[in-house]
C-alpha positions as CSV (number, residue, x, y, z in Angstrom):
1,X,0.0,0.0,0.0
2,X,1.4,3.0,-1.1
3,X,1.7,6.2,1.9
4,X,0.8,9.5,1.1
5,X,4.6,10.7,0.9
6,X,5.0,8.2,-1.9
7,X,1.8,9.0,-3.6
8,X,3.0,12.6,-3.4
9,X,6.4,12.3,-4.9
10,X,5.0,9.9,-7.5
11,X,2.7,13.7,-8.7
12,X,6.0,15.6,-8.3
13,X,7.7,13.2,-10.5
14,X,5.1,12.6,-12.8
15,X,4.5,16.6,-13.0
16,X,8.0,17.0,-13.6
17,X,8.3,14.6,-16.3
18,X,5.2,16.2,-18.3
19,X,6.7,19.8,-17.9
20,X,10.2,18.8,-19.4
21,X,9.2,16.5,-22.1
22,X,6.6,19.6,-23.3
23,X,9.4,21.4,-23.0
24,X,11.5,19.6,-25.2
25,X,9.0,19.1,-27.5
26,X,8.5,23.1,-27.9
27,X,12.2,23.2,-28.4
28,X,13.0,25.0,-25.5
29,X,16.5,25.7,-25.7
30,X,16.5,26.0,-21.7
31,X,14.6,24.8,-19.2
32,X,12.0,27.0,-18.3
33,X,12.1,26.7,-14.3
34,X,9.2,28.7,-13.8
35,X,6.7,26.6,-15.7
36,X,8.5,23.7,-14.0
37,X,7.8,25.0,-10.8
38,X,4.3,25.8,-11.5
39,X,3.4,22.3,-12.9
40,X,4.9,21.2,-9.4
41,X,2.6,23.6,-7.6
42,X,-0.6,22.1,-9.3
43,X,0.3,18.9,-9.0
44,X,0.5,19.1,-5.4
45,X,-2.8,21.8,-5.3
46,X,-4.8,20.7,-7.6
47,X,-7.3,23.3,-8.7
48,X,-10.5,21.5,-8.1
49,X,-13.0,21.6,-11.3
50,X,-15.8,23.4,-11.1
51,X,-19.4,22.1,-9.8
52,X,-22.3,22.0,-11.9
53,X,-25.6,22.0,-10.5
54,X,-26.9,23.3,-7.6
55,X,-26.7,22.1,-3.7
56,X,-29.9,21.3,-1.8
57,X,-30.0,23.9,-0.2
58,X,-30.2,26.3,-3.3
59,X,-32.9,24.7,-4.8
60,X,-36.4,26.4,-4.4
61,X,-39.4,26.3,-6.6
62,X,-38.5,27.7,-9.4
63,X,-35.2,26.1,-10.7
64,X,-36.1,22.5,-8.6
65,X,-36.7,20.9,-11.7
C-alpha cells in the first residue's frame, strides 16, 4: 500500500516529467524553471473543477426541476 509521501512524490515526478518532455517538444533551448515549478505547484494543489448544478439547499421552486 502506497503512503501519502509516496503518492505525493509519484505527482511531483510525474508533473515534472510532463513539464520537461513539453518542454522539449516546444524546443526549449533551456529549461524554463518557472513553468517547471508551477506544474509542481498544481500537482501538489490541484485546482479543483468546477461544480455543476446546484446544492440542496439552493434549490427552491422555481429552478427544482
Amino acid at each position: 500500500m502506497a503512503s501519502a509521501d509516496d503518492s505525493r512524490r509519484q505527482a511531483i515526478v510525474t508533473a515534472i516529467t510532463a513539464e520537461l518532455d513539453r518542454q522539449a517538444k516546444d524546443g526549449e533551448p533551456r529549461v524554463n524553471i518557472e513553468a517547471l515549478a508551477n506544474a509542481v505547484e498544481i500537482a501538489l494543489d490541484p485546482v479543483a473543477p468546477v461544480s455543476e448544478g446546484k446544492h440542496p439547499a439552493e434549490l427552491n421552486a422555481n429552478n427544482d426541476g
